[in-house]
DOGUZA-457159 format. One record per residue (C-alpha): x, z, y negated. Coordinates in steps of 0.05 Angstrom, whole numbers, plus 5000, padded with zeros to 4 digits. Each point is the difference from the previous one (the first is absolute). Example, Ala and Ser with C-alpha at 12.3 -4.5 7.8 and 13.67 -1.06 7.14 Angstrom:
% residues 2
((5246,5156,5090))
((5027,4987,4931))
//
This chain:
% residues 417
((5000,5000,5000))
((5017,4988,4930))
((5009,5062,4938))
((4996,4991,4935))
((5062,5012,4961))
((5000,4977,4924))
((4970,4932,4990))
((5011,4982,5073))
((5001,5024,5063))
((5057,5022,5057))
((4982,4997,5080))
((4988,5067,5045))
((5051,4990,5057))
((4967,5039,5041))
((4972,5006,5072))
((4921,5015,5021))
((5024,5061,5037))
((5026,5042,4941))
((4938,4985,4957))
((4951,5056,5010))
((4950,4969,4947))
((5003,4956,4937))
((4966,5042,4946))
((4958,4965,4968))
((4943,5004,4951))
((4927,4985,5035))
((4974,4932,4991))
((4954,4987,4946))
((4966,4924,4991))
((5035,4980,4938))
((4938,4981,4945))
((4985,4931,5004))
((4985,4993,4916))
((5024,5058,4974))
((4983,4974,4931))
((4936,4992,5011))
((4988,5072,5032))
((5037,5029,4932))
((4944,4958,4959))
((4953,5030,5029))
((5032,5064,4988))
((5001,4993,4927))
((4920,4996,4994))
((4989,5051,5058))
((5049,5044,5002))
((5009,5068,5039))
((4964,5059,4964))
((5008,4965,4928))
((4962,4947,4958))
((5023,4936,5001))
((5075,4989,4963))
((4949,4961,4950))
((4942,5050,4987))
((5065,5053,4996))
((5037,4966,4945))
((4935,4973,4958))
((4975,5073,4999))
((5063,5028,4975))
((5007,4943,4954))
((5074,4992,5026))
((5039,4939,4965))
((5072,5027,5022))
((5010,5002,5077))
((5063,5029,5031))
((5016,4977,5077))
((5049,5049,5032))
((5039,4956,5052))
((5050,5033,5051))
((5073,4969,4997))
((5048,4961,5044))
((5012,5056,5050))
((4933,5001,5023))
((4973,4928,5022))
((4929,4992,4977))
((4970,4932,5007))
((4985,4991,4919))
((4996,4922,5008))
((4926,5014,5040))
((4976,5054,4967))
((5017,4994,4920))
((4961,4932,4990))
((4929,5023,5014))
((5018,5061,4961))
((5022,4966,4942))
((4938,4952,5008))
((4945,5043,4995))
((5043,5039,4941))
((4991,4940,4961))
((4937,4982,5030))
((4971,5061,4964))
((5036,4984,4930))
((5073,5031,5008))
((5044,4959,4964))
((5062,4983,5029))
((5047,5031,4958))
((4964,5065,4998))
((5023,5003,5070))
((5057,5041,5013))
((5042,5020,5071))
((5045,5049,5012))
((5044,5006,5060))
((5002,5067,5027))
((5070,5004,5016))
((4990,5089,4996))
((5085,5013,5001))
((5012,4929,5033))
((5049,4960,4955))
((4956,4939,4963))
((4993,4933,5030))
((5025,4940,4978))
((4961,4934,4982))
((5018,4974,5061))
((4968,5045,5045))
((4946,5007,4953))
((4991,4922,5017))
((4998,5014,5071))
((4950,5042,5000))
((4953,4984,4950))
((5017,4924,4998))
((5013,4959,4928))
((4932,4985,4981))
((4986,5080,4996))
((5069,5021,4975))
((4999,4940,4939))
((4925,5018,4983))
((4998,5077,4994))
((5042,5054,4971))
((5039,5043,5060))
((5036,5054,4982))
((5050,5057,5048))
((4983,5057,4993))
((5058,5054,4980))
((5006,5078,5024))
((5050,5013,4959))
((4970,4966,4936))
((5001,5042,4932))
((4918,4983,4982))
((4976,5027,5062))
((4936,5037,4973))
((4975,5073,5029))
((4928,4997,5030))
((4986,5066,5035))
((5025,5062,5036))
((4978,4994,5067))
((4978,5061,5045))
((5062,5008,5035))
((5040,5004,4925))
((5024,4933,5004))
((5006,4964,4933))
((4974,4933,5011))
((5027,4943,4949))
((4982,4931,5015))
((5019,4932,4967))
((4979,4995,4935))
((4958,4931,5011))
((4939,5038,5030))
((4979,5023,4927))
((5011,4921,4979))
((4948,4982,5052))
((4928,5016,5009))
((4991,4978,5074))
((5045,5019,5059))
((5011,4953,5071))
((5037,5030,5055))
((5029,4949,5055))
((5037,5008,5056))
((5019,5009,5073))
((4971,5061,5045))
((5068,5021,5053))
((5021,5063,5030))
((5042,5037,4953))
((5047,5046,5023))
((4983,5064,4961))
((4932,4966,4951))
((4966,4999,5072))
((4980,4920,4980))
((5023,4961,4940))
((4948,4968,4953))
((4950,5013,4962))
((5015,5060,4954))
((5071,4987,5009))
((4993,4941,4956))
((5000,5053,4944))
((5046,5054,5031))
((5050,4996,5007))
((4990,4920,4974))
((5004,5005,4926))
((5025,5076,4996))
((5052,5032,4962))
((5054,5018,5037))
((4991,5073,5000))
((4932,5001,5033))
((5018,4964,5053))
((5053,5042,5015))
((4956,5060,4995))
((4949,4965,5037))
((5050,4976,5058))
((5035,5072,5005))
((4936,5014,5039))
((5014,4953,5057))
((5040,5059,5039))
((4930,5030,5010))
((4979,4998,5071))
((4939,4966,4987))
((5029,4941,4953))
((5020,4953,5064))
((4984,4925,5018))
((4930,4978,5014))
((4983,5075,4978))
((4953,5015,4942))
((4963,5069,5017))
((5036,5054,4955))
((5044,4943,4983))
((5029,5034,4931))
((5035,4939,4981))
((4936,4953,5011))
((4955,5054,4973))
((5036,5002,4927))
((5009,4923,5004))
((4933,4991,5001))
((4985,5056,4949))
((5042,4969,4951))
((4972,4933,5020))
((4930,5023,4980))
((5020,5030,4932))
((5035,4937,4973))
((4936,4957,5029))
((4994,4935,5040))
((4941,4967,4987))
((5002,4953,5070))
((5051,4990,5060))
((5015,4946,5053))
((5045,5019,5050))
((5022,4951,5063))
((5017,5020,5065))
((5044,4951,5033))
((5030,4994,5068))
((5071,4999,5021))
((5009,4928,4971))
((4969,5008,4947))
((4939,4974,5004))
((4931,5033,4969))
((4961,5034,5063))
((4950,5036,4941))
((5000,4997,4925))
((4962,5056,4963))
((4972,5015,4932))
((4954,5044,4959))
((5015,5075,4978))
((5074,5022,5012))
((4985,5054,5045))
((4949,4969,5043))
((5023,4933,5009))
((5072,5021,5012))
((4966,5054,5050))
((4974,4938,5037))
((5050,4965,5001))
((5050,5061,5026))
((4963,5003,5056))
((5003,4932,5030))
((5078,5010,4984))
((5003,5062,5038))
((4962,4960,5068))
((5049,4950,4983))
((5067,5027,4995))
((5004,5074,5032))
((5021,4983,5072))
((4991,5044,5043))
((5061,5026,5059))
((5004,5043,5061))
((5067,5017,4995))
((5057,4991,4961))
((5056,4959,5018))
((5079,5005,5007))
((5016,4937,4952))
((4952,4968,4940))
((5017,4936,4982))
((4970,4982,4934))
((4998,4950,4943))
((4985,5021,4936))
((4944,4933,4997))
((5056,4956,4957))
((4994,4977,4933))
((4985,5047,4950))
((4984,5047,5042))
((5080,5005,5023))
((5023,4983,4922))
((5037,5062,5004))
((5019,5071,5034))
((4949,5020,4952))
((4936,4961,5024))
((5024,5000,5072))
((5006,5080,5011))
((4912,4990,5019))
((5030,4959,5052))
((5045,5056,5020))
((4951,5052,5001))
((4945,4972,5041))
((5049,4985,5052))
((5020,5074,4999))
((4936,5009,5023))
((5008,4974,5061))
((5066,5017,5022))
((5022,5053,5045))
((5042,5060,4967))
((5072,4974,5000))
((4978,4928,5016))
((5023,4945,4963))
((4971,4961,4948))
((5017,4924,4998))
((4987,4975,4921))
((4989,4928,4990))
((5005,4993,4924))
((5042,4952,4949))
((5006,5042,4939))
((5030,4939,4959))
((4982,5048,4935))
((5038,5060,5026))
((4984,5071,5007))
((4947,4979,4950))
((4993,5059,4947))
((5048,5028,4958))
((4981,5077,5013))
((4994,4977,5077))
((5083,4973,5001))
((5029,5058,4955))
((4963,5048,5050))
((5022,4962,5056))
((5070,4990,4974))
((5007,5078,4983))
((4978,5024,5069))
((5050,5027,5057))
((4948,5008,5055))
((4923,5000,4999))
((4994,5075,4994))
((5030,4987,4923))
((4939,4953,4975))
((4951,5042,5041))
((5022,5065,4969))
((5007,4963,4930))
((4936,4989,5001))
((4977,5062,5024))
((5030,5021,4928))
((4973,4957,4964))
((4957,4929,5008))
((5022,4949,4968))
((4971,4935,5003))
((5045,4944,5040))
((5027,5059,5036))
((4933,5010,5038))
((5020,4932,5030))
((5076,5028,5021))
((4952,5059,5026))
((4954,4966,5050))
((5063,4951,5028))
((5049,5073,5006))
((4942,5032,5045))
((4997,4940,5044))
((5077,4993,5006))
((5004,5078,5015))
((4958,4999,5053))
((5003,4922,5036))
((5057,4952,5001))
((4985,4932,4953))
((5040,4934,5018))
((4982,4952,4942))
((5012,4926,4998))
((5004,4978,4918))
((5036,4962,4949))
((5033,5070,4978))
((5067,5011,5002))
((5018,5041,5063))
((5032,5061,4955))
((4925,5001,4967))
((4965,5015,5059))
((5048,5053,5019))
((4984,5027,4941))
((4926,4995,5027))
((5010,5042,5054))
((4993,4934,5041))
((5038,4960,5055))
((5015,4929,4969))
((4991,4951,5049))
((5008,4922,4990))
((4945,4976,5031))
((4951,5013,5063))
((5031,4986,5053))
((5065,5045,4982))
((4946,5063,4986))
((4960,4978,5070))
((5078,4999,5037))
((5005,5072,4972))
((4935,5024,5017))
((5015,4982,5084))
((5069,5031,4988))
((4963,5063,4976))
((4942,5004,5036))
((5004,4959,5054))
((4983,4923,5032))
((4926,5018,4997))
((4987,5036,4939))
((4935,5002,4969))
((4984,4980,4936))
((4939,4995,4964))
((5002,4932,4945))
((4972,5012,4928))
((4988,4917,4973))
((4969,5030,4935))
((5032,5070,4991))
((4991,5009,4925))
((4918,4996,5014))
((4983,5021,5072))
((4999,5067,5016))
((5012,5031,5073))
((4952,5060,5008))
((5018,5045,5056))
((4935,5014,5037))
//
């Protein structure tokens, strides 16, 4: 079989008798017109008037769509044009149209990718702008219960109408990405998300987990307070393709839509296994160390204590963050990020945190573009390429070790049962 790896993909050389199972997510029929489901969306949505009856009572002439970034693939070329169709179907005027990318900390993306995702008749017709977390305007909204201060990107007061879009995924300490998330930690300050994502050492703030989820529950909270008027959210399969498209009210249409994505994507597992191989799903999801540590962890969460973790991921961008590499770079062993931490949460360093508990307690061989002194530095084995890290795993473990195979690691989600 073939992984992903970057923009391409690298062969599995490996034999039916060491594959316990290929994890994957359950099959879903792919929509047939998903364009047309979304347009009928927009006039009957999911507990909410129509997106025209919504913005004609409020009188809204200024409409801000939240999009999510590069990092997290979201098939914008389907779902913006009926959107942007009926917005001007009811009267919007093109240029009072506005999107912001909700990059949260992620650095800003370029016109390019904006291209790619959006394609050139979008990006030359309407306004896009990154957001920044560390921008000086940033404007205070609210304290929320918890204490947390939540500022928020200044456009939401230039704006009288607010469009959440995005893709609905397991999230590795949100419970499921989406929906509120479009706001926080989207078009935070940088602060609040830290504050916000200090939370996600609470027991209960885990993938596909949102009961006494304090990291969800203060996402949505602050989600509420700054106010989205309508939502579509998508969930695709591991290709990408649209298996359901939502829209209405934030919370209930995203609730929908979370729940098809947890049927989808939790797989379920008897047992653990010696050796996980996994690909972090290729392009952008392996952009960087960064992106592809949600590959790491769900395959932690199927391998045996002390088993070993085989990484499929290119990295071409690096570690990825600049908090994430001078953590990295600082740390002796995992115990010195883990009690760093413990000290003190710090933003970027919550991603040296969740790769320094894996390394402490399995052994990860990863196959990248990084130099071989980086993934040292990782905690990590570097291995050039499959078959090397497969020739190591029958040294260590034997002719007929078992391995379970993770095609879409950064999205599926073993679930021990």
């Amino acid at each position: 079989m073939e992984l992903k790896y970057g923009k391409g993909s690298v062969r599995l050389p490996l034999e039916g008798k060491n594959v316990i199972r290929i994890l994957h997510s359950k099959e879903k029929e792919v929509l047939s017109n998903p364009e047309h489901k979304l347009k009928r969306l927009l006039k009957n949505p999911i507990d909410s008037l129509s997106l025209r009856e919504l913005i004609l009572q409020k009188k809204a002439q200024n409409i801000l769509v939240i999009v999510n970034d590069v990092t997290r693939p979201t098939p914008y070329k389907i779902i913006l044009p009926p959107l942007l169709d009926e917005l001007r179907e009811v009267g919007v005027k093109i240029e009072n149209i506005k999107f912001i990318i909700a990059t949260g900390i992620h650095r800003a993306n370029s016109e390019e990718e904006m291209r790619g995702m959006f394609g050139e008749d979008i990006i030359s017709t309407y306004k896009f702008i990154n957001h920044d977390a560390d921008a000086p305007n940033l404007c205070y909204l609210d304290k929320l219960k918890s204490g947390n201060e939540l500022w928020v990107n200044p456009i939401i007061h230039e704006v009288d109408f607010i469009v959440t879009t995005g893709v609905i995924v397991p999230h590795y300490f949100a419970g499921f990405s989406g929906g509120r998330k479009s706001i926080f930690a989207g078009i935070c300050g940088r602060k609040t998300i830290e504050t916000n994502h200090a939370k996600m050492v609470h027991p209960n703030a885990r993938s596909g987990n949102l009961k006494g989820n304090p990291v969800h529950e203060e996402m949505q909270e602050g989600a509420e307070k700054v106010g989205v008027d309508f939502n579509i959210s998508v969930v695709t399969n591991e290709n990408h393709k649209i298996i359901e498209v939502v829209a209405g009210s934030l919370l209930a249409s995203w609730s929908k839509g979370v729940e098809l994505c947890r049927k989808t994507y939790i797989c379920e597992i008897e047992q653990k296994a010696e050796i996980v191989i996994a690909s972090a799903g290729g392009y952008p999801r392996d952009i960087n160390v960064y992106q592809a540590q949600k590959a790491l962890d769900n395959a932690y969460q199927a391998v045996k204590p002390g088993g070993t973790i085989i990484l499929l991921a290119e990295c071409l961008e690096g570690y990825g963050e600049a908090t994430f590499k001078e953590w990295i770079k600082e740390a002796k062993t995992p115990e010195d990020i883990i009690q760093r931490l413990g000290k003190r949460f710090v933003l970027g360093g919550h991603k040296a945190y969740v790769i320094a508990k894996v390394a402490k307690e399995v052994e990860v061989l990863l196959i990248s573009s990084l130099a071989n002194e980086e993934v040292y530095k990782l905690f990590f084995t570097p291995m050039d390429n499959l078959a090397q890290a497969i020739d190591y795993a029958k040294g260590k473990y034997g002719e007929d070790f078992q391995a379970y195979i993770l095609p879409s690691g950064n999205t599926v989600l073993p679930q021990l049962v």
